[in-house]
SEPA-808110 format. One record per residue: x, y, z of N, C-alpha, C, O in turn; residue in three letters. Coordinates in nm, 4 decimals. Each point is the difference from the previous one (the first is absolute). Last residue first. Layout:
// SEPA-808110
PT       npx       npy       npz      capx      capy      capz       cpx       cpy       cpz       opx       opy       opz  vexti
PT         X         Y         Z         X         Y         Z         X         Y         Z         X         Y         Z    ALA
...
***
This chain:
// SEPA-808110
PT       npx       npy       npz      capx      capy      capz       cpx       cpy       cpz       opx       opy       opz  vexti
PT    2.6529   13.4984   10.5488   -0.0921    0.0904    0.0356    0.0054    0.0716    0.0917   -0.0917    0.0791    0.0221    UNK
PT    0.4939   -0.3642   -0.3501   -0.0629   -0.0307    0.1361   -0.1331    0.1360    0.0854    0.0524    0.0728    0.0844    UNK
PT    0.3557   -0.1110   -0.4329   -0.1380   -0.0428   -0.0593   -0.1169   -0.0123    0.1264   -0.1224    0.0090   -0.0088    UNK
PT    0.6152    0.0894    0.0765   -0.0923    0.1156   -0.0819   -0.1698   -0.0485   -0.0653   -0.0972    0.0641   -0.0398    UNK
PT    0.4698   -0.3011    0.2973   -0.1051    0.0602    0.0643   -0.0745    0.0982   -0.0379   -0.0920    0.0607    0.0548    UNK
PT    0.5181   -0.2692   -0.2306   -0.0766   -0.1262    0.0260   -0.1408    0.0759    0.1036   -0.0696   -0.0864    0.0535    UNK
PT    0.4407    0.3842   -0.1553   -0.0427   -0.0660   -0.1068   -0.1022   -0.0954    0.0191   -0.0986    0.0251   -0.0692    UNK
PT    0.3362    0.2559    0.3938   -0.1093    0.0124   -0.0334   -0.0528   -0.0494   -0.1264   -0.1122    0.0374   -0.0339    UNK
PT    0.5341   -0.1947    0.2346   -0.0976   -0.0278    0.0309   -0.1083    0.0834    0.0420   -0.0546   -0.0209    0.1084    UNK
PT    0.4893   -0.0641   -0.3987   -0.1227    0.1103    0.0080   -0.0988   -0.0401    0.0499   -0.0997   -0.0109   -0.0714    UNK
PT    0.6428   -0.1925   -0.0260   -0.1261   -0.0169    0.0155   -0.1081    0.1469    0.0020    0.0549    0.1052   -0.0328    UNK
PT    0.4375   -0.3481   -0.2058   -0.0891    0.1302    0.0341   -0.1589   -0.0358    0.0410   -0.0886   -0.0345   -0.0781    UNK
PT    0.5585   -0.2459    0.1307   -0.1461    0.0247   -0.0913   -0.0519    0.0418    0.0971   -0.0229   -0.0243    0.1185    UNK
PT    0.5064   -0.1659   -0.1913   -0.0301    0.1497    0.0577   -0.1084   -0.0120   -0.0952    0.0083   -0.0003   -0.1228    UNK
PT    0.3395   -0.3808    0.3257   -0.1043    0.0101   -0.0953   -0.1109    0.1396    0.0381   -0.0676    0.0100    0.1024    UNK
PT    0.5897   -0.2587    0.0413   -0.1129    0.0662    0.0195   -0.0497    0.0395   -0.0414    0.0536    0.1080   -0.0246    UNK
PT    0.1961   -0.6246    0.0961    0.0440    0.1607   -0.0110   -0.1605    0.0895   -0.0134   -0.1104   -0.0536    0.0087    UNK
PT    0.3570   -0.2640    0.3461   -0.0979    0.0069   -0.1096    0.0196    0.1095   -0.0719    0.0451    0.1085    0.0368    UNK
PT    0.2169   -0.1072    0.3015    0.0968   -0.0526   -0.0516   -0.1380   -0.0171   -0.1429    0.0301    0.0279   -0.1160    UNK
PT   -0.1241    0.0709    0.5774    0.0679    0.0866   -0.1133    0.0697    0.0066   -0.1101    0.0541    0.0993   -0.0488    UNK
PT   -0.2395   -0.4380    0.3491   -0.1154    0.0725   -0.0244    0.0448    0.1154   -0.1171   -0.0535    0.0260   -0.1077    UNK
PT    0.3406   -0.2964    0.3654   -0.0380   -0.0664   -0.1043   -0.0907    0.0900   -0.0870    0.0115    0.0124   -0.1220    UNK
PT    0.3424    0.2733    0.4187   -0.1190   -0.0815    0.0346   -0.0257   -0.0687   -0.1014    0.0417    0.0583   -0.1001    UNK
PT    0.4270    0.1609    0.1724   -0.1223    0.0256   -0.0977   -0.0930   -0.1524    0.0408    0.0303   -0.1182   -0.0159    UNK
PT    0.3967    0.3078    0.3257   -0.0257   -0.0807   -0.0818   -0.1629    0.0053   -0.0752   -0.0931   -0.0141    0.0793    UNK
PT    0.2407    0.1904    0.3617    0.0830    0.0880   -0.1275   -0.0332   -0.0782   -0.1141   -0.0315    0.0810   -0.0871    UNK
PT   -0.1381   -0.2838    0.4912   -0.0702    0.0972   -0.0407    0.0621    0.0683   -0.1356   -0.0669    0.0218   -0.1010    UNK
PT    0.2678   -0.5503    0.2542   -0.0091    0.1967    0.0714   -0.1022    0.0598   -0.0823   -0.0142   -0.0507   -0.1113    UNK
PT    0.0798   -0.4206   -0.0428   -0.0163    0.0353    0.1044    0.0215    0.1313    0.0772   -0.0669    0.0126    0.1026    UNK
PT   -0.1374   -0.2478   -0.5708    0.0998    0.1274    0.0711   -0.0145   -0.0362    0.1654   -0.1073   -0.0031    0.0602    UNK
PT    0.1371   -0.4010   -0.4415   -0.0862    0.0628    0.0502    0.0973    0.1349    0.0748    0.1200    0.0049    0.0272    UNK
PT   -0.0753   -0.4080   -0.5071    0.0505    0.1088    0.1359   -0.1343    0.0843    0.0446   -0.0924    0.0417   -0.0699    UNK
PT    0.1831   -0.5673   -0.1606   -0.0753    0.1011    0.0098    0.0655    0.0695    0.1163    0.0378   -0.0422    0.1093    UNK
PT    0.0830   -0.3974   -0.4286    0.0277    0.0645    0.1105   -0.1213    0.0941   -0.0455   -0.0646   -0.0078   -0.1045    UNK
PT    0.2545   -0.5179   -0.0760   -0.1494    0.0808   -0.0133    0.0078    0.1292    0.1105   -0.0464   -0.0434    0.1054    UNK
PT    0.3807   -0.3138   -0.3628   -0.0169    0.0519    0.1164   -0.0847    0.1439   -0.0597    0.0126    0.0900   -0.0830    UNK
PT    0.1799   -0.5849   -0.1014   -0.0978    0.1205   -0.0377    0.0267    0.0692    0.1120    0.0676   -0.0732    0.0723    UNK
PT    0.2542   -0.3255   -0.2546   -0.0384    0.0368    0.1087   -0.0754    0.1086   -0.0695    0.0416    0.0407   -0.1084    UNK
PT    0.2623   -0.3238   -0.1149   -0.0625   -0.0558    0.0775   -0.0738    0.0417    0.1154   -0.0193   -0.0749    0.0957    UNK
PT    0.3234    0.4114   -0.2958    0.0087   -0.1360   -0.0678   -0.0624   -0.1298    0.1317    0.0518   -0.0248    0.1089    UNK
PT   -0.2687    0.5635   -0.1274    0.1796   -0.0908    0.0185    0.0077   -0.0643   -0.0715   -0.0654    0.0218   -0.1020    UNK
PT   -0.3438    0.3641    0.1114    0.0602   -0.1397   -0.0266    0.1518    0.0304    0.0160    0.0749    0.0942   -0.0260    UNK
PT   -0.4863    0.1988    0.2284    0.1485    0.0051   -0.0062   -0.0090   -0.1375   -0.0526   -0.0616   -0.0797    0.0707    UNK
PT   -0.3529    0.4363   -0.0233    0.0492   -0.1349   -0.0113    0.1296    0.0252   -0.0417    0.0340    0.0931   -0.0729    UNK
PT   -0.3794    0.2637    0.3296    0.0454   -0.0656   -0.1393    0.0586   -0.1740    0.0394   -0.0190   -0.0758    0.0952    UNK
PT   -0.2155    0.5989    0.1566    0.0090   -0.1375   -0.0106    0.0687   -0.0264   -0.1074    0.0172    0.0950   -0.0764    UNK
PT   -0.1568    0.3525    0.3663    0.0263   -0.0530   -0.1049    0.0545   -0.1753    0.0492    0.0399   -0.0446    0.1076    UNK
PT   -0.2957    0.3095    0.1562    0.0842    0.1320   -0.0745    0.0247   -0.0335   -0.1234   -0.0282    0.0722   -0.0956    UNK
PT   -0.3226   -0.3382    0.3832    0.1157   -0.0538   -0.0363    0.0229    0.1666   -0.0645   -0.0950    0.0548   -0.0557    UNK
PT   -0.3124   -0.2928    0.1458    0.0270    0.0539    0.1425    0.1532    0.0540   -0.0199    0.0487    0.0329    0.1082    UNK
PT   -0.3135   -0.1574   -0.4634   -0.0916    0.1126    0.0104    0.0943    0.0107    0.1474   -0.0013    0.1125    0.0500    UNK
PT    0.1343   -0.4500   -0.3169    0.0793    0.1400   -0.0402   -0.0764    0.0903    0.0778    0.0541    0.1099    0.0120    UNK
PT   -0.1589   -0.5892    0.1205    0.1742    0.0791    0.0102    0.0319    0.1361   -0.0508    0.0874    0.0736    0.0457    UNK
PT   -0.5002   -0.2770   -0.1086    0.0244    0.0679    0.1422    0.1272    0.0708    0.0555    0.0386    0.0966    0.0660    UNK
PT   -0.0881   -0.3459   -0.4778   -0.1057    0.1427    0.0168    0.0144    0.0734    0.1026    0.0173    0.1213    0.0113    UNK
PT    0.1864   -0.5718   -0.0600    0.0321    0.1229   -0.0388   -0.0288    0.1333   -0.0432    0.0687    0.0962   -0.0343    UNK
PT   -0.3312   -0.4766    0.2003    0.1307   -0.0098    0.1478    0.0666    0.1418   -0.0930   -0.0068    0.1094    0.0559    UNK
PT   -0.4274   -0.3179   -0.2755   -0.0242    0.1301    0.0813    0.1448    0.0495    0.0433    0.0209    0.1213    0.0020    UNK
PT   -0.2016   -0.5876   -0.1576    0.0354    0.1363   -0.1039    0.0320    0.1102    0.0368    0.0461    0.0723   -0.0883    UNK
PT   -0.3817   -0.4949    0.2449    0.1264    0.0746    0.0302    0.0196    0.0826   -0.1021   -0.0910    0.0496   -0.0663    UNK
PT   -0.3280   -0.2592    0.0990    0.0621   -0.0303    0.1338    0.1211    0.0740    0.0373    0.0253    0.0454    0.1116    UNK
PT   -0.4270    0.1338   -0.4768    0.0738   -0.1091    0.0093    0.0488    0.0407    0.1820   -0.0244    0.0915    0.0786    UNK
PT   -0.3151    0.1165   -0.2418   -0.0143   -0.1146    0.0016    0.1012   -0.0989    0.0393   -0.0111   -0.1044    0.0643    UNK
PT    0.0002    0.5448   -0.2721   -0.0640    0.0417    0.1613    0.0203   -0.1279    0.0575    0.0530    0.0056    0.1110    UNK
PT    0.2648   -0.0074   -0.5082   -0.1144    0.0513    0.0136   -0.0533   -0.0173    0.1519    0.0616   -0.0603    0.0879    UNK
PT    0.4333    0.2051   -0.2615   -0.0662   -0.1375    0.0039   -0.1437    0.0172   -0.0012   -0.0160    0.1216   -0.0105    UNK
PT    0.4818    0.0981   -0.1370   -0.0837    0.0420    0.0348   -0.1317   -0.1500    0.0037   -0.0283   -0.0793   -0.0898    UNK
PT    0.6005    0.1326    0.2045   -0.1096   -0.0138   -0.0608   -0.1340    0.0972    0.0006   -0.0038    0.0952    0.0780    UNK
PT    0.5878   -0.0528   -0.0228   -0.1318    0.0103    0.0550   -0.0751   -0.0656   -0.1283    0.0323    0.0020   -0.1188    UNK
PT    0.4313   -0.2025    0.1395   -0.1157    0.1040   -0.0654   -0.1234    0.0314    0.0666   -0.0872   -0.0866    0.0078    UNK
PT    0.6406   -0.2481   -0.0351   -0.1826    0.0888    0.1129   -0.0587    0.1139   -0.0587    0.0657    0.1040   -0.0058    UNK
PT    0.1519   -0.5326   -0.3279    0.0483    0.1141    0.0683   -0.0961    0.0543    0.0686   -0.1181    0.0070   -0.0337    UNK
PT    0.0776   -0.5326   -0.1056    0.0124    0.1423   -0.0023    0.0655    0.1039    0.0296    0.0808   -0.0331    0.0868    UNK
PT   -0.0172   -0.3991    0.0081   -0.0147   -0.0221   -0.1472   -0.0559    0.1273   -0.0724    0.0150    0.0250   -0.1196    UNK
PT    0.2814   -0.0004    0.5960   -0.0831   -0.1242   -0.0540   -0.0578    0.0117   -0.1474    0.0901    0.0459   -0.0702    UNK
PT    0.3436    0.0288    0.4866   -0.0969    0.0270   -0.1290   -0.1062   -0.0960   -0.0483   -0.0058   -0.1229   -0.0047    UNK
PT    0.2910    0.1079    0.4352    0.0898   -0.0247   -0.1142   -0.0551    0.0085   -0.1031    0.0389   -0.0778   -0.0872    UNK
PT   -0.0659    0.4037    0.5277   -0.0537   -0.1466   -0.0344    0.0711   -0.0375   -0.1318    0.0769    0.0807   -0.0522    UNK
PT   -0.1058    0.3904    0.4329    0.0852   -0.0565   -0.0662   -0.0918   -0.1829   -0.0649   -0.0832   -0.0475    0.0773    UNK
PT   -0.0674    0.5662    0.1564   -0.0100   -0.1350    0.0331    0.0393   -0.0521   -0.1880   -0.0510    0.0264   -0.1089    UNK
PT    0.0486    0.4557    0.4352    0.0020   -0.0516   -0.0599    0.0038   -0.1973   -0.0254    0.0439   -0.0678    0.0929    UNK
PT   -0.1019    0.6627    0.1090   -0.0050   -0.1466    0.0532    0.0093   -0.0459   -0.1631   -0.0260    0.0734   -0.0953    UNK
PT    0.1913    0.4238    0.3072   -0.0281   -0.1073   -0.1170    0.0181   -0.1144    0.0656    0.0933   -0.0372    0.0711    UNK
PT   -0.1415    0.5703    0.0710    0.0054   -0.1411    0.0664   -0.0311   -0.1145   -0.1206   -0.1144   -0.0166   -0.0423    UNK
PT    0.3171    0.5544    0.1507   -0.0490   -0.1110   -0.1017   -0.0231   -0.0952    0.0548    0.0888   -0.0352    0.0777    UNK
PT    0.1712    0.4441    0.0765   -0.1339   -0.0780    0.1185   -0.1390   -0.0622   -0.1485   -0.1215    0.0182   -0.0084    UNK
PT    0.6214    0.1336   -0.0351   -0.0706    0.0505   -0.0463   -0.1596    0.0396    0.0863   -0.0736    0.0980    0.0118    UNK
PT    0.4597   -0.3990    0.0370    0.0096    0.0909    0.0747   -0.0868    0.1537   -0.0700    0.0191    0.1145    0.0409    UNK
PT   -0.2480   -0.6205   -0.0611    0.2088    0.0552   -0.0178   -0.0080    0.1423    0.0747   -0.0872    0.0377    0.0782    UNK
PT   -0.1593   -0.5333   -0.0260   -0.0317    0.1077    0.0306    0.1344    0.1058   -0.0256    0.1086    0.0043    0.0579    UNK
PT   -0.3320   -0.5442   -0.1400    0.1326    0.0993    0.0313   -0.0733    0.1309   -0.0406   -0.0880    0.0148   -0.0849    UNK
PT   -0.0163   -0.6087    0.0020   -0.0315    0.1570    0.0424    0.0961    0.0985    0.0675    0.0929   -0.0408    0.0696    UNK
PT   -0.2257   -0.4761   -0.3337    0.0605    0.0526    0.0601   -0.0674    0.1329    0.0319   -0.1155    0.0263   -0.0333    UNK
PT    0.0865   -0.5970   -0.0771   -0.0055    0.1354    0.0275    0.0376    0.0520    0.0132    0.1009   -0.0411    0.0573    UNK
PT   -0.1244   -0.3731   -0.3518    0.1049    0.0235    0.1155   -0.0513    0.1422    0.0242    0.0162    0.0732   -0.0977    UNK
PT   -0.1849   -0.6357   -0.0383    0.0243    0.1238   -0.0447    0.0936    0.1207    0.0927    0.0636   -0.0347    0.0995    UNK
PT    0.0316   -0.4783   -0.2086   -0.1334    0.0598    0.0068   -0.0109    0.1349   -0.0192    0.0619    0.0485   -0.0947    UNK
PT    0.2107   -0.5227   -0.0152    0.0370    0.0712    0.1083   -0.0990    0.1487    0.0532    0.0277    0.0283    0.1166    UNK
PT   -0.1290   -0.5034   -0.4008    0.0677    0.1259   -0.0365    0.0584    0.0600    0.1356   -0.0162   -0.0806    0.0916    UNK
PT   -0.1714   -0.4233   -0.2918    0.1358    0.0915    0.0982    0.0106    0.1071    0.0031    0.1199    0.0275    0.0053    UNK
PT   -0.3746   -0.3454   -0.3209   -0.0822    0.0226    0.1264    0.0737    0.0818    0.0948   -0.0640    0.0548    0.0897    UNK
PT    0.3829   -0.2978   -0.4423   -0.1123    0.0136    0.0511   -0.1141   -0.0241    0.1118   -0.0189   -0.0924    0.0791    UNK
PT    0.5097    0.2903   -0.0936   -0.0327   -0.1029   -0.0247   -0.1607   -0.0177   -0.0468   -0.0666    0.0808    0.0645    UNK
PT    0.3863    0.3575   -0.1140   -0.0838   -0.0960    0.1188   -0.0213   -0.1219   -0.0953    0.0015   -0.0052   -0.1230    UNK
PT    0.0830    0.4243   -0.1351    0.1190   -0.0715    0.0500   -0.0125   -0.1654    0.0942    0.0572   -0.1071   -0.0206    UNK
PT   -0.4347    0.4322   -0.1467    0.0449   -0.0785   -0.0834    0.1495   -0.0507    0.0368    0.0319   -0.1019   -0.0612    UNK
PT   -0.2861    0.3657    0.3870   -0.0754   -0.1603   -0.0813    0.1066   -0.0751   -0.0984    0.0438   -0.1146    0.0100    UNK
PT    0.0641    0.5527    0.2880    0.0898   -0.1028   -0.0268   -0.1155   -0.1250   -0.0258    0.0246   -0.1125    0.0435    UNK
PT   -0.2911    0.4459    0.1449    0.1328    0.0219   -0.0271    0.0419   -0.1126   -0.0426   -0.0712   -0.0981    0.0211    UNK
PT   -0.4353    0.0212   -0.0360    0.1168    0.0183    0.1061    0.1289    0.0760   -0.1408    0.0078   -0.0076   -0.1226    UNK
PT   -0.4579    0.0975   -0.1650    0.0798   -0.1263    0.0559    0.0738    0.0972    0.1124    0.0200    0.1215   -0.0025    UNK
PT   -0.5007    0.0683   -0.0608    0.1601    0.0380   -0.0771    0.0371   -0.1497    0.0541   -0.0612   -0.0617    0.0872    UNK
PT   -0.4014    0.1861   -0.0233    0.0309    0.0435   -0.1280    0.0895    0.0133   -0.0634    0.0123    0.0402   -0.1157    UNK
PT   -0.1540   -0.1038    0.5912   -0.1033   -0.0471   -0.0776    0.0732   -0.0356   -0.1227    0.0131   -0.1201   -0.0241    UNK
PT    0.2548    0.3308    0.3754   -0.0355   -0.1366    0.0138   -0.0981   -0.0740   -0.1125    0.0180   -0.1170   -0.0338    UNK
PT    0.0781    0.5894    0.0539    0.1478   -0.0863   -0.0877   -0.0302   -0.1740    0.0425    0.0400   -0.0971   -0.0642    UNK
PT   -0.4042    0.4288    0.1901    0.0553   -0.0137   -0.1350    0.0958   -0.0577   -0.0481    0.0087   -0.0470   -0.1134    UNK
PT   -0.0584    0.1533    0.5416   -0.1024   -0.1206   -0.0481   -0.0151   -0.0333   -0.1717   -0.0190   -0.1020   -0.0661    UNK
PT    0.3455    0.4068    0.2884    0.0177   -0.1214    0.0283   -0.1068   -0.0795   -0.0806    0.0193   -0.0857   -0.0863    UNK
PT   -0.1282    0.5368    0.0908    0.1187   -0.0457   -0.1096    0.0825   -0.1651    0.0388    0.0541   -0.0647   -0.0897    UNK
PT   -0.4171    0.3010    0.2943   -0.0184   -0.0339   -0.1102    0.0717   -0.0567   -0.0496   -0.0167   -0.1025   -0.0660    UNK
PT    0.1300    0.2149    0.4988   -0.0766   -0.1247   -0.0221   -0.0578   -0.0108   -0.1253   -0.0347   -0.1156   -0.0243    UNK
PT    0.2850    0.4835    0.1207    0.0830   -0.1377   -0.0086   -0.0603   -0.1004    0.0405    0.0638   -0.1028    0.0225    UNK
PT   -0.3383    0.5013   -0.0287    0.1238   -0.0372   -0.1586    0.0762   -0.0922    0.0224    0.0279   -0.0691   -0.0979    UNK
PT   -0.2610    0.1577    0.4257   -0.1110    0.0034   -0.0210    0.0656   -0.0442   -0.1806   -0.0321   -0.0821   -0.0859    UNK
PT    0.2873    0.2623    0.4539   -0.0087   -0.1226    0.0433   -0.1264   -0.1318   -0.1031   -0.0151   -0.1215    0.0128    UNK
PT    0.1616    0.6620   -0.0477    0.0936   -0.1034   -0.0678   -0.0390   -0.1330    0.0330    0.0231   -0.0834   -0.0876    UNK
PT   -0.3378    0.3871    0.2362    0.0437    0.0030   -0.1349    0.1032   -0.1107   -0.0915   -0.0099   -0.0717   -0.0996    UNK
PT   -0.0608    0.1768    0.6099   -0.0895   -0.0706   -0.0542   -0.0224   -0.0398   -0.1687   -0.0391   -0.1064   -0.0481    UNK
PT    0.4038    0.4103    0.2516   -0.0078   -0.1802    0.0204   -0.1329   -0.0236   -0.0527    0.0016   -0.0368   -0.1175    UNK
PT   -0.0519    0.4696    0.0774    0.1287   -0.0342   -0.1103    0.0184   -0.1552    0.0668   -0.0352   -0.0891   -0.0772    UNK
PT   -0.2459    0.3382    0.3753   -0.0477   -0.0628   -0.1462    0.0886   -0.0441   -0.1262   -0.0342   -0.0717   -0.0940    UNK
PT    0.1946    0.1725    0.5414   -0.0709   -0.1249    0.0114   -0.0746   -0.0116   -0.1360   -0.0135   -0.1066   -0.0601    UNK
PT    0.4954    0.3781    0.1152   -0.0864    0.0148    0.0100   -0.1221   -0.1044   -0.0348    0.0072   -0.0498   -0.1123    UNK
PT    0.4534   -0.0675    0.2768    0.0140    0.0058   -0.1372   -0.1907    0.1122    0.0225   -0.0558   -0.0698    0.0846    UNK
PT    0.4436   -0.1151    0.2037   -0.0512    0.1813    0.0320   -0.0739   -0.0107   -0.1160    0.0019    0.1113   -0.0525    UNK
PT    0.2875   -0.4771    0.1439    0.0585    0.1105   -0.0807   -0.1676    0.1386    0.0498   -0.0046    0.1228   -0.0070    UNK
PT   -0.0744   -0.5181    0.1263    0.1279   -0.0249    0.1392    0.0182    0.1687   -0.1235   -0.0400    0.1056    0.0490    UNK
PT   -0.2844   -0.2888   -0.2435   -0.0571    0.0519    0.1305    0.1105    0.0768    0.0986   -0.0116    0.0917    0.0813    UNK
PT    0.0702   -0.3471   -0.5007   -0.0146    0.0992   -0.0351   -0.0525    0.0854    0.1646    0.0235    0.1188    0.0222    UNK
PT    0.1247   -0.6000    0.0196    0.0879    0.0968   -0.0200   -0.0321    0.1398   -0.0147    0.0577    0.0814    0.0721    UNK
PT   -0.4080   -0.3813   -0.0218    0.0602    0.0235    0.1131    0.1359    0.0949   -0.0536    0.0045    0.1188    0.0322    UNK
PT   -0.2766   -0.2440   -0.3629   -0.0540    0.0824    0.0942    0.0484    0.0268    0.1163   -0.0236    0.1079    0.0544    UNK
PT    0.1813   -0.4112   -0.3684   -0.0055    0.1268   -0.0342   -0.0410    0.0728    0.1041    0.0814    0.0725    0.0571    UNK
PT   -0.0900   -0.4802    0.0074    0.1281    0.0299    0.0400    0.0261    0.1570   -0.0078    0.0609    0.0776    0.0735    UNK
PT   -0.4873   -0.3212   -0.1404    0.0192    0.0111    0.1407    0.1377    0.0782    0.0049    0.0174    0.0843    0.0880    UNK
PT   -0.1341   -0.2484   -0.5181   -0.0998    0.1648    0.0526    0.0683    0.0011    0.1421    0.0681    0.0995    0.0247    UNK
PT    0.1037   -0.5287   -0.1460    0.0787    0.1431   -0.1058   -0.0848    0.0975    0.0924    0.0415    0.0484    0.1054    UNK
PT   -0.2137   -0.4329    0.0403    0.1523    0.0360    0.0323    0.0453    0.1179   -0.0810    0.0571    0.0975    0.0488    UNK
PT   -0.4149   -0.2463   -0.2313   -0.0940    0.0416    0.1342    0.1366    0.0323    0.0866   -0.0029    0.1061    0.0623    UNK
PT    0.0532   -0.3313   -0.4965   -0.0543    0.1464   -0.0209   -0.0373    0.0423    0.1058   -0.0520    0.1102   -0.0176    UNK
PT    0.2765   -0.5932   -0.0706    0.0445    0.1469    0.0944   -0.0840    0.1196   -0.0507    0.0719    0.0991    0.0129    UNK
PT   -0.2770   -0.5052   -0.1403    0.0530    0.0374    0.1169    0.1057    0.0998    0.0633   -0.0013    0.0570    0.1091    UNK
PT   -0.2392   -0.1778   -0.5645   -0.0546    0.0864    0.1062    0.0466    0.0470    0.1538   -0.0210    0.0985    0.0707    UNK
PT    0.3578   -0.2668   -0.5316   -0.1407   -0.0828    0.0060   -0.0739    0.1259    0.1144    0.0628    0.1058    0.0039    UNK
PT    0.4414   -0.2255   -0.1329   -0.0383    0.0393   -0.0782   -0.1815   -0.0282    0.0160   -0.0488   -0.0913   -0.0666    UNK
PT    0.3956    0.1822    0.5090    0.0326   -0.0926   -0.1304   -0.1309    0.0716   -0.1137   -0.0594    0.1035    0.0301    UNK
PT    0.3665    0.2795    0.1796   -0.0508   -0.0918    0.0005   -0.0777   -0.1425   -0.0167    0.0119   -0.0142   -0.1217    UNK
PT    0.3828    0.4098    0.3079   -0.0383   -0.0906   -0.1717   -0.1264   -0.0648    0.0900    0.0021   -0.0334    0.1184    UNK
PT    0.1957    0.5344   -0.0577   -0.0179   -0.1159    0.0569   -0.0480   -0.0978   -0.0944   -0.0564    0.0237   -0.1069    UNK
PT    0.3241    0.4975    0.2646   -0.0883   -0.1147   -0.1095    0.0298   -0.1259    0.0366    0.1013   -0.0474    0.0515    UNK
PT   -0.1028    0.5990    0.0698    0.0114   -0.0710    0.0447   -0.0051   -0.1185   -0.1176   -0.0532    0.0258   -0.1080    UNK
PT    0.1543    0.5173    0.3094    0.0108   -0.0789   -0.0974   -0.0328   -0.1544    0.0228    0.0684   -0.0355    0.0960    UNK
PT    0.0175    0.3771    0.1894   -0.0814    0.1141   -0.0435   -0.0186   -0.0724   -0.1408   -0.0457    0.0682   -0.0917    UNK
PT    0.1768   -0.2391    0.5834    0.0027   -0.0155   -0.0851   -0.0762    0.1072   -0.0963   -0.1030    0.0499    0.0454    UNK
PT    0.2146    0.0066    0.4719   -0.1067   -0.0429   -0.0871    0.0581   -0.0087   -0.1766    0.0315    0.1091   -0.0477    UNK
PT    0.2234   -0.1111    0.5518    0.0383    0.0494   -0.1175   -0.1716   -0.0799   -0.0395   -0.0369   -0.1092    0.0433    UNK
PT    0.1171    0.2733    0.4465   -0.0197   -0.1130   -0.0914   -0.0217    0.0382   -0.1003   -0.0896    0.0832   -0.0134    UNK
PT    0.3562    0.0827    0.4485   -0.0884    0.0322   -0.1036   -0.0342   -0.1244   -0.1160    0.0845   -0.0767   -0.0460    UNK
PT    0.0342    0.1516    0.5809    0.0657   -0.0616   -0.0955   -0.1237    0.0460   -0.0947   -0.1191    0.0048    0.0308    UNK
PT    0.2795    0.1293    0.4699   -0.1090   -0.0167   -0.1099    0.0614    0.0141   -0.0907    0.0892    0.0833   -0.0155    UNK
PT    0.0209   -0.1371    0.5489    0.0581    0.0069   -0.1563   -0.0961   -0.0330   -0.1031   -0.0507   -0.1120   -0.0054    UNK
PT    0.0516    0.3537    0.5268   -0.0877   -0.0721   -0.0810    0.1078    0.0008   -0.1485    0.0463    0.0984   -0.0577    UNK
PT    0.0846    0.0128    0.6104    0.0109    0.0434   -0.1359   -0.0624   -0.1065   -0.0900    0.0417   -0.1147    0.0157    UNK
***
């Protein structure tokens, strides 16, 4: 007789990490492995894995560690991820830091520049996105659909009805 033991997959997760590049390659890895263990469909991970590296790199570039201003200096305690999947089949990632002198705003940058882009991406891959302030803390989230029942990004544009006639543009023509 075989005893098989079921292994509970987390359907929620979060992790701190310190405040700078190095855990961004531990986080994607974690995401992806969990969302994988949940059944999560592969373009929806690739999606989210692709947002919680914006949104990290963003809180590394552009926001103070958690707890700066309490810390000693140079001390913060860093930033903090997360992700969860409800029973909706919502998947919201998100990434926690202790703010910085802006609020996140997509930009619009020119062809040229280097960056500007991480929350663009966030809304064009994202159902929806926003910003949560605490006290001493921003947290930057975005929800993705995971089941089919859930309204595609795509649908969510909204829809622009022009009347075409394409015998118009060929009437001049011999």
């Amino acid at each position: 007789m075989a005893l098989v033991v079921a292994q509970e997959v987390p359907t929620s997760s979060t992790m701190a990490l310190p405040h700078g590049p190095t855990g961004v390659a531990e986080a994607r890895r974690r995401l992806r492995k969990e969302l994988c263990a949940n059944e999560v469909p592969e373009p929806v991970v690739d999606d989210a894995v692709l947002i919680l590296s914006e949104l990290l790199s963003n809180s590394c570039r552009h926001a103070r560690p958690l707890g700066e201003d309490e810390a000693s200096a140079g001390g913060g305690s860093g930033i903090r991820a997360a992700w969860r999947v409800d029973e909706d089949g919502l998947l919201t990632v998100e990434v926690t830091d202790g703010g910085g002198p802006t609020r996140p705003l997509p930009a619009s940058p020119s062809l040229t520049a280097r960056g500007g882009r991480g929350l663009g991406i966030v809304r064009s891959l994202s159902l929806r996105w926003g910003v949560r302030d605490a006290p001493g803390e921003v947290t930057v989230w975005a929800m993705l659909a995971v089941r089919s029942r859930h309204a595609r990004r795509d649908d969510l544009a909204p829809q622009i009805d022009i009347p075409i006639d394409f015998a118009d543009p060929f009437e001049d023509l011999p």
